[in-house]
C-alpha positions in Angstrom: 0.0 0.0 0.0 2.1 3.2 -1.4 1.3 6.9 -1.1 1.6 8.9 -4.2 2.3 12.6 -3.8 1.6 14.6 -6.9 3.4 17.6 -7.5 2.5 20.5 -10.1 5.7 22.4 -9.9 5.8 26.3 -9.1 4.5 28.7 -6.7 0.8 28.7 -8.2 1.0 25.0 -8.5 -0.2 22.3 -5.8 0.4 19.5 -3.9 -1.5 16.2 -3.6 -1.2 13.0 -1.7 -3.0 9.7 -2.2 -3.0 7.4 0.4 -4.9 4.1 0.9 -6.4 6.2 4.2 -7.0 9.5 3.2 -6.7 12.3 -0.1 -5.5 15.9 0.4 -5.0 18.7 -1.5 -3.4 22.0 -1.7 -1.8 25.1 -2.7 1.6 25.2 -3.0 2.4 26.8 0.1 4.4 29.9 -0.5 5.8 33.0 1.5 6.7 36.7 0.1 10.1 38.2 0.6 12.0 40.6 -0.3 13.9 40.1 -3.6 17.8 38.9 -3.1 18.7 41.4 -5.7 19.3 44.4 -4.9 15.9 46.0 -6.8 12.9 46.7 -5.0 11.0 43.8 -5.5 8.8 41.0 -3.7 8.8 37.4 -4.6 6.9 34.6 -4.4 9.2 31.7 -2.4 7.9 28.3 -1.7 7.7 28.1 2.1 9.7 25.0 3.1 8.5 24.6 6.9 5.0 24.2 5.5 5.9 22.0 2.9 8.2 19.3 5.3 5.0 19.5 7.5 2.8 18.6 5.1 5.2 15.8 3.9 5.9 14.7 7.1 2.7 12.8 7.4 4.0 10.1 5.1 6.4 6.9 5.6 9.2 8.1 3.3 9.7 3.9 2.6 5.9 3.4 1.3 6.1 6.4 -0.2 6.6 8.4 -3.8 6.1 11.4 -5.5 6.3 12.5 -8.8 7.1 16.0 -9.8 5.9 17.9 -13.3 9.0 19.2 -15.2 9.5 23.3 -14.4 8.4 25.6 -17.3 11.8 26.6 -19.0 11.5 29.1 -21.0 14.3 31.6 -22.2 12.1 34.8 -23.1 10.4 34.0 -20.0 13.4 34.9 -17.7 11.6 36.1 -14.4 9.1 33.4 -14.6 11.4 30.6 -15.5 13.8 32.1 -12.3 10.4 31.5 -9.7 9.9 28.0 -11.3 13.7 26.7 -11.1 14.2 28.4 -7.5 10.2 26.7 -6.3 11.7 23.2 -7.9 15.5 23.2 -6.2 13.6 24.3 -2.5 10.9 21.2 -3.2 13.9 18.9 -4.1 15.7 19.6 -0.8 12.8 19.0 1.6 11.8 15.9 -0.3 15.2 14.1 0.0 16.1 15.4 3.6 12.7 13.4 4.2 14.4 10.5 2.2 10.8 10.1 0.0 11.9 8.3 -3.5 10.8 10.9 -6.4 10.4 11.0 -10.6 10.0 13.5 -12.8 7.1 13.5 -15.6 6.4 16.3 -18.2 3.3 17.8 -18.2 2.1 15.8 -21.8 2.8 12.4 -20.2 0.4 12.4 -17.3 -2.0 14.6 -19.3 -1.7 12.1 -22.0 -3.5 9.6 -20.1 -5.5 11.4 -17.7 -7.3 14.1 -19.9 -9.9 13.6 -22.4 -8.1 13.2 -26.2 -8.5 16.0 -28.7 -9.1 18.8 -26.2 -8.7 22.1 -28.0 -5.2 23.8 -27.2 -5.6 26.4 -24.0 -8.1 24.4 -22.3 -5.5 21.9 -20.3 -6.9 23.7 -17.1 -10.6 23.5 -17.5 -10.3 19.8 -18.4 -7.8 19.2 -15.6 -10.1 20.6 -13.3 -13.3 18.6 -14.5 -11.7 15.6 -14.8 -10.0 16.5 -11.3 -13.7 17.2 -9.7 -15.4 14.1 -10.8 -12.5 12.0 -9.7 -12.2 13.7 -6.8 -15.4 15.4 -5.8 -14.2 16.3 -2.2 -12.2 19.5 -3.9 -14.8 20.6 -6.2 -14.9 24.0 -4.4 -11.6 24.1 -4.0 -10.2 27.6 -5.1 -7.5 26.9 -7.5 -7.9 26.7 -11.6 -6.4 22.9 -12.2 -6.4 20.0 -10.0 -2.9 18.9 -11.8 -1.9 18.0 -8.8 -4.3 15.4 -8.2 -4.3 14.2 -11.4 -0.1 13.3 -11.0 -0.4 11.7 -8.6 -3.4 9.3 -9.6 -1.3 8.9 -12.6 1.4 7.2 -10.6 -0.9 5.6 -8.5 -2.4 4.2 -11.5 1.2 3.4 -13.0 1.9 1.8 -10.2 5.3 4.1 -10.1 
């Protein structure tokens, strides 16, 4: 009996975990600091204390999680920055707790758990239907995808 912990990179992204016992679900949890440059500038950083305690309810040896691919993008410096700084933080606290962890793109799990032919720039609606019916207990959760969820049944379902 494994727990699969989903994980839609980024500071807008989420977190999920799938347990024999119990679902959650949530936001990426995130604090806002001051900018390490030296410009006058908050940023969005993902806050690691909330994140190990979220993670800590899990038995690092029954458990995994796989983690979506960070947006890269080169003409998107500032964005790419938050997504590659969010990712390095997520890595650390996951193997300080010693939980075993992939990487998927976002096509791969989207692949199998969306509905085929969706028109392009609708990945969020359908993630979020699909999300709601397979997991109805977040339907009013405020967030536009349920990405999260959906990794981690994808792994659950792969058997990762």
């Amino acid at each position: 009996m494994k727990t699969y912990i989903g994980i839609d990179n980024g500071v807008s992204g989420t977190i999920a975990i799938i347990s024999p016992d119990r679902t959650e679900f949530i936001k990426t949890p995130v604090v806002k600091v001051q900018d390490y440059t030296k410009a006058k500038k908050i940023i969005s950083r993902l806050d690691a204390v909330a994140f190990k305690a979220f993670l800590g309810v899990v038995e690092p040896s029954k458990a995994f999680a796989l983690i979506e691919r960070p947006m890269v993008n080169p003409t998107r410096f500032a964005a790419t920055a938050s997504a590659l700084r969010c990712h390095e933080a997520m890595l650390i606290v996951i193997e300080l707790l010693g939980i075993p962890y992939a990487f998927c793109d976002s096509r791969e799990w989207q692949r199998e758990m969306l509905p085929k032919g969706f028109p392009d720039g609708e990945t969020k609606f359908f993630s979020q239907q699909v999300g709601n019916r397979l997991f109805p207990q977040f339907r009013e959760f405020s967030h536009p995808d349920r990405d999260a969820l959906l990794i981690a049944e994808y792994a659950r379902r792969k058997e990762l």
